[in-house]
N, C-alpha and C positions, 0 to 999 in steps of 0.2 A: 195465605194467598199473597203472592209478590205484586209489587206495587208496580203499574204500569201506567205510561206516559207515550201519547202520540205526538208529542210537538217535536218540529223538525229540529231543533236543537239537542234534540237528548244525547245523550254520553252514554257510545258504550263502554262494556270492560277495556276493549284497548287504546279509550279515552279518544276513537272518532267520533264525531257526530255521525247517531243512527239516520240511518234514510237515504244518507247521500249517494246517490248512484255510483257506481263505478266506472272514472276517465277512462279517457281514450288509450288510455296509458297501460289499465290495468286491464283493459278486456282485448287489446291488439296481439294476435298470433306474431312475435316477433320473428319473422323466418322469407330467408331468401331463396332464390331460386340457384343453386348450383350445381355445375356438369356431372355426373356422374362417372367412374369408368366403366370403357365401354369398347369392346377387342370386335374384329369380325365377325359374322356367326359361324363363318366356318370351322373356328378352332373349336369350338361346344360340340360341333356335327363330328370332329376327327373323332374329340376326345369320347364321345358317347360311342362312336363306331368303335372303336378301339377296346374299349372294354368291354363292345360285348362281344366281341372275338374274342377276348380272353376269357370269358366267363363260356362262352360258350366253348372253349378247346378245356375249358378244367374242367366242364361236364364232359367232355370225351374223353379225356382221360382219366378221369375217376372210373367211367365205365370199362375202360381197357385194363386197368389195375384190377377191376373186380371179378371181370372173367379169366385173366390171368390167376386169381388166387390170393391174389395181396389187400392190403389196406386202403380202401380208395377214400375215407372221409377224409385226410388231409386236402384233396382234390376237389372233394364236395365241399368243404369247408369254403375254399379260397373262391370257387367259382359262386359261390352263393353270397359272399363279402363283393367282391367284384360285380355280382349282377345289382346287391344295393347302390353303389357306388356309382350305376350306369344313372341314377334317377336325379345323381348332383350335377355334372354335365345339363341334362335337359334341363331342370329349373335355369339353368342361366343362356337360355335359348331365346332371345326376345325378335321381334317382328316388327318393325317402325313403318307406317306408311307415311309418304310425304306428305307434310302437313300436320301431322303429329305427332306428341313427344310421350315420354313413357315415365313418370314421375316412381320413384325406384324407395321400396320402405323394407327396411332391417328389422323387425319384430317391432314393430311400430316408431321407428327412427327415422327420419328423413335420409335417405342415401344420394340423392343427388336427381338429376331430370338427363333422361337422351333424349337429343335430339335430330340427331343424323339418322336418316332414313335407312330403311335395307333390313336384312339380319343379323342382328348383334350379339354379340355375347358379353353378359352382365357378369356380377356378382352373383353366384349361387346361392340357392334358400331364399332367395327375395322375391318379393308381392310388388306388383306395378300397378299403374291406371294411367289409364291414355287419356291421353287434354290435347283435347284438338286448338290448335294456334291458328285455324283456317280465319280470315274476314268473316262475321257475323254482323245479319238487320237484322229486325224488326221496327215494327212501326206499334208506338204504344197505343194505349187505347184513347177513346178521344173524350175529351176532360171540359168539365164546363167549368169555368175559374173565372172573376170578378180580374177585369183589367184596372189599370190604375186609376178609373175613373167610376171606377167601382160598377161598368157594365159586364155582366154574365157573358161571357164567348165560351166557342167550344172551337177547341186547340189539339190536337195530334201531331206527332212529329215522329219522322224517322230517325233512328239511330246504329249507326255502323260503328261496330266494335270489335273487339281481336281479343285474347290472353297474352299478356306480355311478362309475368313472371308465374308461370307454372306453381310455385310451391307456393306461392301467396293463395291464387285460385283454391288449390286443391285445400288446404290448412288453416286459412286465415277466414273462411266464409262456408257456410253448410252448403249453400246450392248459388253459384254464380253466376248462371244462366237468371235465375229466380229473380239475383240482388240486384245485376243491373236492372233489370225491366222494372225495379220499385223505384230502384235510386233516379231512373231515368224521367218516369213521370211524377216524380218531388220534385226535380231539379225543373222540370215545366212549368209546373204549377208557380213555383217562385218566380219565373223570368217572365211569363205569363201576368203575374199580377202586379209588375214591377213597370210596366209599359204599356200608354194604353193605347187603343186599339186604332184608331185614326186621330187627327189634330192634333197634335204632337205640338206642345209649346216651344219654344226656344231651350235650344239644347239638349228637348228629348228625342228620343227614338222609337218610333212607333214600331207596333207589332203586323201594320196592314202595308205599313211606306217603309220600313227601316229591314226585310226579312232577311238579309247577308246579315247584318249584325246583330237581329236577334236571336239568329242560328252558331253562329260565333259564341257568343254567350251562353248559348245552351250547351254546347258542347265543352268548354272552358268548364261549364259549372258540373257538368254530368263527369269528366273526368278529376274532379275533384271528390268528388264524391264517391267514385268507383277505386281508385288507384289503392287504397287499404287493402283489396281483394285483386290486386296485380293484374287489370283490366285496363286498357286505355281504347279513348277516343277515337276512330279515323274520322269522323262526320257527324255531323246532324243537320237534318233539314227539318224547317214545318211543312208538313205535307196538310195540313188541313184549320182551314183561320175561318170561322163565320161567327156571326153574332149569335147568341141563344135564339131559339123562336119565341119564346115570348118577349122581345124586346126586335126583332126583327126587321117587324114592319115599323115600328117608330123610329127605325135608324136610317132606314129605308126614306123615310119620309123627309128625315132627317138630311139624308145626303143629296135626295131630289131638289130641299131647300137651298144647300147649298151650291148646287150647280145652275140652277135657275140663280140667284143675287149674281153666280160671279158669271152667267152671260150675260145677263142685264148691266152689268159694272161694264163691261167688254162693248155693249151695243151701245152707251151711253157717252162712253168714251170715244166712239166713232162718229157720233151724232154730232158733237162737239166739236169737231175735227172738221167734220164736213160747214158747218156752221160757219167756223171761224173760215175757212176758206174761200166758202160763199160770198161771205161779207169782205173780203179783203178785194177778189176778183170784182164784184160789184164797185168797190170804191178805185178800185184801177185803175179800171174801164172807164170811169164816169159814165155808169149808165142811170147811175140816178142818187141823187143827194136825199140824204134819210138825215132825218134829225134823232136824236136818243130816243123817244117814244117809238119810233118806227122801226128803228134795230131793233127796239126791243119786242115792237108784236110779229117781224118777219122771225126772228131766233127762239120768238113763242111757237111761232105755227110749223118751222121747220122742224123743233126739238119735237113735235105731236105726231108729226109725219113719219118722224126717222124714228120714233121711239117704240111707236104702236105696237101692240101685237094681231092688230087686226088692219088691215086696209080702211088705211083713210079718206073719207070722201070727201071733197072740194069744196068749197063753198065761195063763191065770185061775187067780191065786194065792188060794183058800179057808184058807189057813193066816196068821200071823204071817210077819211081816218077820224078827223074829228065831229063830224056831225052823224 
């Protein structure tokens, strides 16, 4: 029985530490996107037409030899070499629609990518696959992720993308379409959890006040993550910000709290305003000498009037202040 050992230190035979994953280094398809050649299509159309004229006139004439009398397989021969020969022309027959390119493979070698539109003519005996280079969205699905303040939101965001090197796409990743839509809702979840969702202290960036640049960051971070698989960024937007529902209504409550203080901060502040006014145009005027006691119960009963949230009712003092 051989001796075996789980710790992540162990030595193997070629003296690496087992376990270690394999870098970015050792698992990246190292491959770029390059032109292919690539002629008219009309010269494949001549050359295909053309032999089979000939193929077709060596079967007429092997048949005019034979009823003549003579040896007609020389005839049969050539026109039956010639009709295989019609089928090399066709393979290199390709068809490009605008919009997309035709990634061109040698018995499993990269040959290069076309891109010009029209009918082409390739390299014969080759396998292609069309990769559309068209603008692509989607919008991912909508994620409930812990913002920086560690509340529960639910966050969706659009993402507009392209293929920008063909032979990365097709080589360097199994399904493309597949990778960004993963890569795209990981790269949310982080920027998502990274910024929270309103009150933003000095120098951060909310996810409810700050949306141009936490879409900037999304996008920044989502083609960072994509570009291995030769995909880039045009956009991204958050198309969808709300609080989780089971925290909803306390945020709710929450932000009702806050806009009632900062009108009351607002109404308090005018109250004030008007006071100091009061009392200035009073003493202007000399319409009547107040001593400190009495500024202070008329800026009592004005600050009650101006403050209320109910209508104030009067009360008419026929006596002294101080009795």
């Amino acid at each position: 029985m051989s001796d075996q050992t789980t710790g992540p230190r162990q030595e193997s035979d070629r003296g690496e530490p087992a376990g270690v994953p394999v870098g970015h280094d050792g698992a990246r398809v190292e491959i770029s996107e390059k032109s292919a050649w690539a002629a008219p299509g009309l010269i494949a159309v001549l050359i295909t037409i053309v032999a089979t004229v000939a193929a077709v006139l060596a079967f007429i004439a092997g048949a005019v030899i034979d009823e003549a009398g003579g040896d007609p397989s020389g005839f049969i021969v050539l026109g039956i070499v010639v009709a295989m020969l019609v089928v090399v022309p066709i393979t290199a027959i390709r068809v490009v629609s605008p919009g997309d390119t035709a990634v061109l493979q040698f018995f499993g070698g990269y040959v290069g990518t076309v891109r010009k539109a029209g009918l082409r003519t390739v390299l014969p005996l080759v396998t292609s696959k069309k990769v559309s280079v068209k603008v692509r969205n989607f919008e991912t699905n909508e994620l409930k992720v812990n913002d920086a303040d560690g509340n529960p939101v639910n966050i969706a965001a659009i993402i507009v993308w392209q293929v920008a090197d063909t032979a990365k796409a097709v080589f360097a990743v199994d399904d493309y379409p597949g990778f960004v839509r993963v890569q795209a809702e990981s790269a949310l979840r982080h920027v998502a959890s990274i910024h929270p969702y309103d009150n933003a202290g000095p120098g951060e960036e909310s996810l409810r006040g700050s949306t141009e640049t936490v879409a900037a960051e999304l996008a920044t971070e989502v083609a960072a993550r994509i570009a291995i698989a030769g995909l880039e960024v045009v956009e991204a937007r958050i198309s969808s910000l709300a609080y989780a529902p089971e925290i909803a209504h306390a945020m709710l409550q929450r932000q009702q709290a806050s806009a009632v203080i900062a009108a009351r901060e607002k109404i308090v502040e005018g109250a004030v305003s008007m006071v100091q006014g009061a009392l200035r145009q009073l003493e202007a005027d000399d319409i009547v000498n107040m001593d400190e006691e009495r500024k202070a119960a008329m800026v009592s009963n004005l600050l009650v009037v101006l403050c209320s949230s109910s209508q104030a009712t009067p009360v008419v003092n026929t006596g002294s202040l101080y009795t």
